[in-house]
N, C-alpha and C positions, 0 to 999 in steps of 0.2 A: 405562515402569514407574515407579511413583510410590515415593519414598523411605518409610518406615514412619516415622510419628512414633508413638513409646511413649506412654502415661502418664507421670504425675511418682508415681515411688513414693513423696513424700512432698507432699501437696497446701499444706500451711502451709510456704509460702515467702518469706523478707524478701530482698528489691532494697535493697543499700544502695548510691545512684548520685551521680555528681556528676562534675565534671570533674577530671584529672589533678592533684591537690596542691591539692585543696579541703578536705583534713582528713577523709577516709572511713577510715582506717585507725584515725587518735586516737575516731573515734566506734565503730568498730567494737570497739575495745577496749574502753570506757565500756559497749554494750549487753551486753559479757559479763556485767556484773554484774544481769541481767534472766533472771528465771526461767525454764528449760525453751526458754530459746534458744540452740542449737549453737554452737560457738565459730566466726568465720566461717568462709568457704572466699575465698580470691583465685585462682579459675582459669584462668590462662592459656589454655587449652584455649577455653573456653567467651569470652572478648575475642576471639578469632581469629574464631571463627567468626561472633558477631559483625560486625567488620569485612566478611567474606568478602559476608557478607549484607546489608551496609550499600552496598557497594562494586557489588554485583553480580557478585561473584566465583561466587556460589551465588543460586539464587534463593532468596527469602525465605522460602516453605515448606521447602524443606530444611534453612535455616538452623536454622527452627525446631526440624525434627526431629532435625537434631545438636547442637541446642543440650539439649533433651528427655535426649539419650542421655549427654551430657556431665555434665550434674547429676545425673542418676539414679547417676552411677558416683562424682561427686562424695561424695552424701550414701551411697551404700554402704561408699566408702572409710572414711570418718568413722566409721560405724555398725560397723566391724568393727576398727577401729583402723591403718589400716594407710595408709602414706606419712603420717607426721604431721611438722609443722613442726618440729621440737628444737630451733632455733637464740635461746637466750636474748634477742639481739638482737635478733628480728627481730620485728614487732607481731603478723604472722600466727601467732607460732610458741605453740601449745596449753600451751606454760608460761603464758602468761597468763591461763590461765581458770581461776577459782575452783574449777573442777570437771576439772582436769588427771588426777587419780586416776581421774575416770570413765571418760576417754578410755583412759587408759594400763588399763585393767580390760579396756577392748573387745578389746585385743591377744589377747584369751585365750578372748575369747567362741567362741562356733560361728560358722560362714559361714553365708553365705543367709539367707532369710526370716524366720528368728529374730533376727537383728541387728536388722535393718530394722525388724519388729514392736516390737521395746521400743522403739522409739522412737518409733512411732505410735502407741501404747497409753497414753504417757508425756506426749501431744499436744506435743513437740517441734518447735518452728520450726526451720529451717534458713536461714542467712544464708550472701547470697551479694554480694559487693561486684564491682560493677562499673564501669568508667569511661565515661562518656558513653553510658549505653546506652539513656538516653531517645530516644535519634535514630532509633533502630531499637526502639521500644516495642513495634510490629506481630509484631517476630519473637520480642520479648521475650513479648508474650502467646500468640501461638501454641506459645510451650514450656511457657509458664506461663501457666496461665486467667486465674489469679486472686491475683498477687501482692500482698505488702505492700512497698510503693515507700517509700521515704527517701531525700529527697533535700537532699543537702546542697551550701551553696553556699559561698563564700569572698570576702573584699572584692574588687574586682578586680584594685586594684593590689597588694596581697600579693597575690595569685593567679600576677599576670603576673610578678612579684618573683623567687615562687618556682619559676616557669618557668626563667626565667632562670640562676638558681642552678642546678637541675638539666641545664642545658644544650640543654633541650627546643628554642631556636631554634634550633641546629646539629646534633645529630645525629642529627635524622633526614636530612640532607641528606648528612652526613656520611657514610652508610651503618653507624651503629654497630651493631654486632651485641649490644651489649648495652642495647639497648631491649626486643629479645625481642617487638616487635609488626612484624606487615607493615607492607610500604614497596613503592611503587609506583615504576617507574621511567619517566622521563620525560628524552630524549635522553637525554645521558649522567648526568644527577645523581639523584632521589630525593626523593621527598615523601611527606609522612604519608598515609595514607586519607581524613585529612578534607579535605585537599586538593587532591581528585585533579579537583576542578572550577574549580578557580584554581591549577594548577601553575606558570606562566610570572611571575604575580604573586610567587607565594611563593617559588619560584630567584631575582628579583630583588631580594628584598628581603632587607635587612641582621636579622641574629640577633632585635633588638630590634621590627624591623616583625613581622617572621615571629613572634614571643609575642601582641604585642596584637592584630593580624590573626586567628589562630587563636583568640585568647580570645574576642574578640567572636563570630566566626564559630561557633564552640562554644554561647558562653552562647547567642545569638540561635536557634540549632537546637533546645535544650534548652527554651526558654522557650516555645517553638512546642508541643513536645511535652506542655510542661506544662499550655497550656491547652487540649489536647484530652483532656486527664486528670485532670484538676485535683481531681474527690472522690477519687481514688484514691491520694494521693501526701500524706506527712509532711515540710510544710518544715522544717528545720534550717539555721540561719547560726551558719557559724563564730564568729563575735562571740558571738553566743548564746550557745554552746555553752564559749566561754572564759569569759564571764564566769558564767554560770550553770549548771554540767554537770547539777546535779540536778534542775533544773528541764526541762533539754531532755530529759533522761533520764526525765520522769514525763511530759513530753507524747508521747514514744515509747512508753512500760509503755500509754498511755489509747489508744492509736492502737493497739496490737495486742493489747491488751488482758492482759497483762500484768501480773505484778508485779517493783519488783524486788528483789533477793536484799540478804540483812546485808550480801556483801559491797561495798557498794555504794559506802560514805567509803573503804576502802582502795584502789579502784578509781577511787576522781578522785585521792585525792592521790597516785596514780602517774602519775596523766594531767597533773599540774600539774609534776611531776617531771621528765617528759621534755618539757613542753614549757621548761622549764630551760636544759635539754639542749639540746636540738634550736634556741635561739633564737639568732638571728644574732651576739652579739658572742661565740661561744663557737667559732666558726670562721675560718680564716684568708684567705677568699676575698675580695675586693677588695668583689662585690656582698654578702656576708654584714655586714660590717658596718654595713649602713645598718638601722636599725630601723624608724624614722618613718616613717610613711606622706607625708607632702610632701615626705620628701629622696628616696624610692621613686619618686614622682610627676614630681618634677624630674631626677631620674636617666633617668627612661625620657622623658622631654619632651626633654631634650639629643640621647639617640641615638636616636631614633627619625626617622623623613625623610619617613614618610609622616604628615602632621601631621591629616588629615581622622580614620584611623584611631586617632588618638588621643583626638581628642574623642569618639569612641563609645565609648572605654574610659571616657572620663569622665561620659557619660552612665551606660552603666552604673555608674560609680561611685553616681551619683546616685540612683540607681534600690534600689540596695543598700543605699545608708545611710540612705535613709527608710524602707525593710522594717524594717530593724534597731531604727531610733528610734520607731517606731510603737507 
């Protein structure tokens, strides 16, 4: 018996993808400021099953069709106001959007199909951020015919930097329970999903192999993906994006055609704000304090052991900073 995939009750769908700590949140907050586009969704739910279907845990048409049943409940949630993010701190949380009163209005609306309707009426996008989910495009279109892709990228070595910092080399090994994504076991220890086809490599290798290993391994999946899609997809580089937000922000409004909203200067200069915040010398952590990209670079060329894997970080470096200077 064959699983049922739904419809998408809202057909205009944004993919905002890239890999772990490529800056998809700072952007996703910036497109708030873009007309008649939903504040995003980060769903766990819908990363899982993902994997599940990446992994062969599910095959890929069912992936699809619970990934189908996933967003449909995603954008109803949204559409009737209910589990909304409240936490000031946190980027996903519906305080950030210019249009927080709207949301907090839906709390009161009716259920069912009249939620849903104003917002198809209203030609509403719904944005859905995902991490690495180019790898699995196949089961991404099968839930979604016909999305709008945004794909953002990051330098490599800030990338693998900030791997680091968030500890991505060890605890998936670790078995932390607060990564919140599967983990594959293999003898006795654990490895991520991506890989579950080089487990013996990545148990032996040190925190700093296991980041630039998986980065490469990532980007190179991703860039695979990208040229079997290539008219369908909005690049964004983080560099871009820092030095120009309003600029990447109107090559997005031209890609989905789009405008965007007044509030649009009060929504960089909060993005300029936290990224303030959020920059390395304002924490206490040993890797936080390095900022430069060459102390970055010689920091991970010290500990790192597999030296081959590091020249392909450095190719990709190479690869990235001529995108950007072009």
């Amino acid at each position: 018996m064959k699983l049922l995939k739904p419809k998408c009750i809202n057909e205009n769908i944004v993919i905002l993808d890239g890999l772990t700590r490529s800056g998809k949140f700072y952007l996703g907050k910036l497109m708030s400021s873009i007309i008649d586009l939903e504040y995003f969704f980060s769903s766990s739910e819908v990363e899982r099953i993902l994997i599940a279907g990446f992994t062969g845990v599910v095959s890929p048409e069912s992936a699809s069709a619970l990934m189908a049943y996933a967003v449909n409940e995603e954008i109803y949630r949204k559409a009737i106001g209910r589990d909304m993010n409240l936490r000031s701190d946190d980027s996903s949380s519906i305080l950030n959007s210019y249009e927080k009163e709207k949301y907090f209005a839906r709390r009161e609306s009716k259920p069912g199909w009249d939620a849903i309707n104003k917002i198809l009426d209203e030609n509403r996008y719904s944005v859905f951020i995902l991490h690495q989910s180019l790898m699995s495009s196949e089961i991404v279109k099968g839930a979604i015919p016909r999305p709008y892709i945004l794909n953002i990228r990051r330098h490599p070595v800030d990338l693998a930097f900030s791997w680091l910092q968030r500890g991505w080399g060890r605890r998936y090994a670790d078995g932390d329970l607060l990564t919140f994504e599967p983990t594959f076991q293999y003898a006795d220890s654990y490895v991520p999903y991506f890989a579950i086809d080089w487990p013996e490599e990545y148990l032996q290798s040190n925190e700093y192999d296991r980041v630039v290993k998986s980065i490469v391994y990532l980007t190179e999946k991703e860039s695979n993906a990208i040229a079997n899609h290539e008219g369908m997809i909005c690049h964004i580089y983080y560099d871009h994006l820092v030095r120009n937000p309003k600029k990447e922000i109107d090559k997005i409004c031209a890609f989905l055609k789009k405008d965007p909203h007044d509030s649009i200067a009060k929504v960089i200069k909060e993005f300029f704000r936290e990224l303030i915040i959020d920059s390395p010398g304002s924490k206490s952590n040993d890797l936080n304090v390095i900022s430069d990209r060459s102390d970055k670079e010689n920091q991970i060329y010290s500990k790192i052991k597999d030296k081959d894997s590091f020249e392909k970080l450095m190719c990709l470096t190479k690869a990235y900073e001529q995108y950007v200077s072009a």
